[in-house]
C-alpha positions as a printed Julia matrix, in Angstrom:
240×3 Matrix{Float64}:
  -68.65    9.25  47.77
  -70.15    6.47  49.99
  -69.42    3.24  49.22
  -71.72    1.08  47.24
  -72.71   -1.72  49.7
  -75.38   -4.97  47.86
  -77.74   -6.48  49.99
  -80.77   -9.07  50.5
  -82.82  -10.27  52.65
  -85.35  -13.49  53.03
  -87.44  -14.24  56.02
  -89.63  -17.34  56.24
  -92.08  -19.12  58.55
  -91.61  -22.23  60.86
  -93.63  -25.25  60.41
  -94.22  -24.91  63.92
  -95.29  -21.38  64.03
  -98.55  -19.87  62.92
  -96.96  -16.77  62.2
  -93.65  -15.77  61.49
  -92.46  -13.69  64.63
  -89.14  -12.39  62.48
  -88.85   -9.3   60.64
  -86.34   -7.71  58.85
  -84.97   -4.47  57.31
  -82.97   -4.34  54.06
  -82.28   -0.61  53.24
  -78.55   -0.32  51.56
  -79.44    3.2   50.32
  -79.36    4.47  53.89
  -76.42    2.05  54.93
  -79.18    0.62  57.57
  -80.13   -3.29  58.22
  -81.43   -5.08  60.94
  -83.29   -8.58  61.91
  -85.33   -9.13  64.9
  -86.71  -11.95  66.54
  -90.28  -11.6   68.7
  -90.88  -13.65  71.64
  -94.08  -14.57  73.12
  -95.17  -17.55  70.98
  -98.2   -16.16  68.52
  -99.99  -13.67  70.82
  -97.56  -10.85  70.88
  -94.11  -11.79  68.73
  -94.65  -10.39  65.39
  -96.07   -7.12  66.62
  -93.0    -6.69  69.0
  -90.27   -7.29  66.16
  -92.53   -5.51  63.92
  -92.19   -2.4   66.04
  -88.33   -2.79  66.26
  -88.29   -2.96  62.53
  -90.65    0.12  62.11
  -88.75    2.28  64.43
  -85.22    1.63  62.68
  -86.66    2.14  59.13
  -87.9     5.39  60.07
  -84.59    6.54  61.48
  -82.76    9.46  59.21
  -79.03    8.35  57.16
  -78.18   11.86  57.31
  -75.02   12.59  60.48
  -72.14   10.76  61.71
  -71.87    7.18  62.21
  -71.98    8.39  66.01
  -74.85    9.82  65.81
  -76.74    6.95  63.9
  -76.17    4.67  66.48
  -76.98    7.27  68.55
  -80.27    7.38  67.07
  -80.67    3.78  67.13
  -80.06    3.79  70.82
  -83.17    6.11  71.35
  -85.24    4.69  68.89
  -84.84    1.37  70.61
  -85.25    2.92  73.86
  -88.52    4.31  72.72
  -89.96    0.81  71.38
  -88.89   -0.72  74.69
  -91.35    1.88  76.19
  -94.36    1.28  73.9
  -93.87   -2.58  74.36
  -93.87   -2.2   78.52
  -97.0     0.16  78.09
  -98.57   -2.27  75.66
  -98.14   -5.29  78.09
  -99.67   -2.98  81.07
 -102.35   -1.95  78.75
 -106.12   -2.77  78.52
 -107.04   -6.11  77.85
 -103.2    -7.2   78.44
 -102.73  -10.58  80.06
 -101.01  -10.99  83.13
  -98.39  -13.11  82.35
  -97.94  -11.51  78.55
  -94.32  -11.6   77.06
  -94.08   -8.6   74.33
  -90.83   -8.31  73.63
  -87.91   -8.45  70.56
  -84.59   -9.11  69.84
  -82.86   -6.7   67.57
  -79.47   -6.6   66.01
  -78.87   -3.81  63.48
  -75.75   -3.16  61.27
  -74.71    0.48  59.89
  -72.39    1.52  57.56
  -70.7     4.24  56.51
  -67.09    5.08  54.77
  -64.49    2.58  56.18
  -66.57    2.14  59.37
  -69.49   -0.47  60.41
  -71.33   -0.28  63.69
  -73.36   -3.47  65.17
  -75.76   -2.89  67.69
  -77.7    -5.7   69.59
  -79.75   -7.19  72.27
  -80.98  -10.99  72.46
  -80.02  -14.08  70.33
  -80.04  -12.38  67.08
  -76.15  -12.12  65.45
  -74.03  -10.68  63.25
  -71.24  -12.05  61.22
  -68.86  -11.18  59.42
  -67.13  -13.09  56.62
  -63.71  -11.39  55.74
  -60.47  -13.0   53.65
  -62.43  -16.31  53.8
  -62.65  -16.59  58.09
  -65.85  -16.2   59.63
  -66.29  -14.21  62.73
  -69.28  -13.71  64.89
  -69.28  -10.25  66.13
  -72.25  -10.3   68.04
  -72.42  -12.17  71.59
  -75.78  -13.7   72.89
  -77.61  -12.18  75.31
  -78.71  -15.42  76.7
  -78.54  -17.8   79.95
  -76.71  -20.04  77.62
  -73.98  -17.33  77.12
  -74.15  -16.1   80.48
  -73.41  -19.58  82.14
  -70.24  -20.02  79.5
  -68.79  -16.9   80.26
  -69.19  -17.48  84.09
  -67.47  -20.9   83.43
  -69.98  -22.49  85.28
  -70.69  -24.86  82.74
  -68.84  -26.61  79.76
  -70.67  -25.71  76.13
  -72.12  -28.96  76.06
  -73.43  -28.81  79.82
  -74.38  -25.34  79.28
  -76.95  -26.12  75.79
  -78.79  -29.13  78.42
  -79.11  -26.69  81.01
  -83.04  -25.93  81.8
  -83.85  -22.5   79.94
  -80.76  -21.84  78.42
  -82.15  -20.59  75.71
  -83.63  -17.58  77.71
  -82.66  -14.2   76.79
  -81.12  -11.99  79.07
  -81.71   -8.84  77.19
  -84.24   -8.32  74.84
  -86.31   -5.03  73.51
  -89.51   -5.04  76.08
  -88.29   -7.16  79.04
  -86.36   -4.61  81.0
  -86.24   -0.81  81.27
  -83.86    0.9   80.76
  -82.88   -1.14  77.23
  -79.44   -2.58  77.72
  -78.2    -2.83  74.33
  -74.36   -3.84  73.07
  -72.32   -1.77  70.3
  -69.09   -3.14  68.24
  -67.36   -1.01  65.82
  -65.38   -1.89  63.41
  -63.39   -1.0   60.32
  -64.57   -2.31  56.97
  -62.24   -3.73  54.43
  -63.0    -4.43  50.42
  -64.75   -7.61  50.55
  -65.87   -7.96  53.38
  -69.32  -10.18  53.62
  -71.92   -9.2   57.23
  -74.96  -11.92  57.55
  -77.34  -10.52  59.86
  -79.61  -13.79  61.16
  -82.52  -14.79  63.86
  -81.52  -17.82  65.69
  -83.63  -20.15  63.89
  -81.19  -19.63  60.66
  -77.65  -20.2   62.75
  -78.5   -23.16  64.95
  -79.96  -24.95  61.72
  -76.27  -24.38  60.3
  -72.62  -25.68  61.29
  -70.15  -22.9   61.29
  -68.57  -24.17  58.03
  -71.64  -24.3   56.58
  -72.39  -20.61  57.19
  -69.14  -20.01  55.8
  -69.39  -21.58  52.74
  -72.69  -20.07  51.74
  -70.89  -16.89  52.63
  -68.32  -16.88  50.04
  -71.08  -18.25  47.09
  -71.43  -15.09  45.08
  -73.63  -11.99  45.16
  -76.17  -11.24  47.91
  -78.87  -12.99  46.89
  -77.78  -16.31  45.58
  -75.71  -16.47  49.45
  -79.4   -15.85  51.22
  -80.66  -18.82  48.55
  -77.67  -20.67  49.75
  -78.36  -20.18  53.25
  -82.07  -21.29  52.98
  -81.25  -24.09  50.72
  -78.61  -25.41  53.34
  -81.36  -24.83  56.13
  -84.41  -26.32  54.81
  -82.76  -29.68  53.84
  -84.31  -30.61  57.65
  -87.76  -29.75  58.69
  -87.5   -26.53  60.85
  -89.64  -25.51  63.85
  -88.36  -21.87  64.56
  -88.39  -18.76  61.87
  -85.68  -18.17  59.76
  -84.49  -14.8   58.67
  -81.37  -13.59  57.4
  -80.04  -10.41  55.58
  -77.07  -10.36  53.51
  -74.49   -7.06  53.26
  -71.83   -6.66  50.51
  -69.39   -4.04  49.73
């Protein structure tokens, strides 16, 4: 028997958007979720991360965990396609970002399997510690990890906040895959980056550990919204 694994999911407009450029998949019956994050301001955003979204919701829950993220792999490979042809296309503009982060989480007995590229994370809330398993695919990141820069120096740094791997920049699709075993209890949040820079890391934790799946995404909006917000925010909730 699989495991029975809760979820919920909430995704919401910036006040500086016209349109909300997140989507997000909530599908516990196929032990499938994902967020993604378009860029490209309002021309070309929401179609991109609607695409991502599309592709992993039509993806079968029947093989291996292997072979899921397998699957994954080549469904994201083909949406990287489309959104290159798309930009090349008729009537495309020159300088036209279409493009997407993506991170997806799948489950299956005792195992979980996070794949990303971009800004988007995962986290994973287990015997009351919080742990990001996902690492930005950004300039930010890239300059930390190089220890070029100090944190602080790094987040004043022109453009740091550029992606270095998104779905539709580059071909081939780079993307990242952590596995991990699952324990009883354990808590994923699954989150564009509007949702985790408008939160400490204490605060993510605490809305974490509030109860069932859908007061913790009520908890996480509540915490986020208490200051105006500019960027989407979208975040999906797993329990076991």
């Amino acid at each position: 028997m699989l495991p029975t694994w809760r979820s919920a999911g909430r995704t919401q407009r910036g006040q500086s958007r016209l349109r909300n450029e997140d989507a997000l998949l909530d599908c516990p019956q196929r032990g499938c979720w994902a967020v993604a994050d378009g860029m490209g301001g309002h021309r070309h955003g929401d179609v991109a991360s609607q695409w991502v979204i599309s592709s992993l919701a039509s993806l079968s829950a029947q093989g291996s965990l292997d072979q899921r993220v397998e699957a994954v792999r080549q469904g994201l490979q083909n949406v990287n396609h489309r959104l290159a042809n798309a930009r090349r296309g008729p009537g495309a503009v020159d300088d036209a970002v279409m493009g997407s982060t993506v991170v997806a989480l799948l489950l299956e007995n005792g195992r979980a399997a996070c794949v990303w590229a971009g800004d988007s994370r995962c986290y994973l809330w287990r015997e009351q510690s919080l742990y990001q398993l996902s690492k930005d695919h950004s300039l930010l990141q890239r300059l930390m990890d190089e220890g070029q820069l100090s944190a602080t120096q790094a987040r004043a740094y022109p453009d740091a906040r550029a992606l270095t791997r998104a779905v539709g920049a580059h071909s081939p699709l780079r993307l990242e895959v952590l596995e991990l075993s699952t324990r009883p209890g354990d808590v994923f949040l699954l989150c564009s980056d509007g949702l985790y820079q408008a939160l400490s890391h204490v605060e993510l934790g605490l809305a974490l550990s509030a109860g069932g799946p859908q007061h913790v995404v009520e908890r996480l909006f509540a915490s986020a919204l208490q200051a105006p917000t500019r960027d989407d925010l979208t975040a999906v909730v797993v329990q076991s």
